[in-house]
C-alpha positions in Angstrom: 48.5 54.7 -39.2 49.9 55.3 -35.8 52.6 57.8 -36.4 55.5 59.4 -33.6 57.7 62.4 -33.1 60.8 61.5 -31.5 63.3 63.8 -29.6 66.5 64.3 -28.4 67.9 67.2 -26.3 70.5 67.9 -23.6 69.2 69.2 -20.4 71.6 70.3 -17.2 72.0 68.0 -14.6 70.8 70.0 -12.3 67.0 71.0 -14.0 65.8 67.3 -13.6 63.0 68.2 -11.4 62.2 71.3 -13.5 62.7 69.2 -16.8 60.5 66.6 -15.4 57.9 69.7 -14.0 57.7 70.8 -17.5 57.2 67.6 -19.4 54.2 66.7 -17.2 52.7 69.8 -19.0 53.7 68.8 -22.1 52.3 65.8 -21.2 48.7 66.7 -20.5 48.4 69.1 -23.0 49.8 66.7 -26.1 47.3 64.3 -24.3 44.2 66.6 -24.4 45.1 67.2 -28.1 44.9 63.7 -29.2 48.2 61.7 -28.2 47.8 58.5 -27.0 51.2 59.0 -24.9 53.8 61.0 -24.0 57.6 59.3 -23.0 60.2 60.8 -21.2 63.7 58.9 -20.5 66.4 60.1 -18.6 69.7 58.9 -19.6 71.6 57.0 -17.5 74.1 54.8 -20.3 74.6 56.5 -22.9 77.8 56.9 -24.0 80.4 59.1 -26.1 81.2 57.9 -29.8 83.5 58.4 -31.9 81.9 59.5 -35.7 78.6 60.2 -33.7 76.6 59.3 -30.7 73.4 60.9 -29.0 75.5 63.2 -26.4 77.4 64.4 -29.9 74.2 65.1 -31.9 72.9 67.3 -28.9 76.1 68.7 -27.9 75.9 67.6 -24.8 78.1 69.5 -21.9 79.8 67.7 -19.2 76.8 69.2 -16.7 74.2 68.2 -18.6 72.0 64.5 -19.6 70.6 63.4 -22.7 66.9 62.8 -22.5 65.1 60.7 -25.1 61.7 61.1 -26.1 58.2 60.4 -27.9 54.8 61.5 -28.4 52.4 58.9 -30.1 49.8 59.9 -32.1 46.7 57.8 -34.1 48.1 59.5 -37.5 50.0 62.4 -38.7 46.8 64.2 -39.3 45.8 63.9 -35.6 49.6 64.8 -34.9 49.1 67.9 -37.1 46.4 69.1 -35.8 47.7 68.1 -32.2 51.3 70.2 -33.0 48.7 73.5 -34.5 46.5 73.1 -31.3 49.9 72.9 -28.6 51.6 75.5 -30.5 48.5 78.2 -29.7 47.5 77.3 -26.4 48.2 80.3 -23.5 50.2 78.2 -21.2 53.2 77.7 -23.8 53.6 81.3 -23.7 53.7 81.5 -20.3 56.5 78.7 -20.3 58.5 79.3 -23.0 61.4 82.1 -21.1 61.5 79.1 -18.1 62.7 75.9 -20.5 65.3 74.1 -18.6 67.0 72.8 -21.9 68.5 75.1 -24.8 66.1 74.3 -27.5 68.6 75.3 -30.6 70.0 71.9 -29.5 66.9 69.5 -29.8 66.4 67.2 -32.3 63.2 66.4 -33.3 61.1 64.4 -36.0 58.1 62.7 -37.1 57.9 59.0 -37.7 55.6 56.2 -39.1 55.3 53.3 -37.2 56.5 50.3 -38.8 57.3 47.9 -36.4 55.5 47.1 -33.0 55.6 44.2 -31.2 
């Protein structure tokens, strides 16, 4: 069953172009892993609530976006075994002092599809 990890995270205003640099990394090396794709949206309407909203759940600073995301994956075991293989590849540690996001602020988690149309 096609499965998803889904994230949240505030990045500064300013970083798009490194955010964006960075996620096309991502992108290839969750791709040579096994996902089927990689999404990254840049907010442009998303507003404050009141109990809760995105910007809230992320903390979000006045300099900085909300960017929504997903990888999708065949299953969870092809996720798994995605996540163990992108967690020991060279070029994360290489990358992980320049993130252009504060990473104790992500939200992340896995999904199972239930609904496509």
């Amino acid at each position: 069953m096609t499965y998803v990890d889904g994230f949240i995270v505030a990045v500064p205003t300013a970083q798009k172009e490194r955010y964006l640099e960075v996620s096309e990394t991502f992108a290839t090396l969750f791709k040579s892993y096994g996902a089927l794709s990689v999404v990254e949206c840049w907010g442009n309407d998303v507003p404050d609530g009141e109990i809760t909203s995105f910007p809230m759940a992320v903390k979000c600073e006045k300099d900085e976006t909300v960017v929504f995301s997903w990888i999708v994956w065949p299953s969870k075991a092809a996720r798994d075994e995605g996540h163990k293989a992108f967690e020991g590849d060279p070029a994360l540690a290489t990358m992980s002092a320049d993130m252009p996001f504060d990473g104790k602020r992500m939200i992340m988690g896995g999904f199972e599809m239930m609904l496509e149309r």
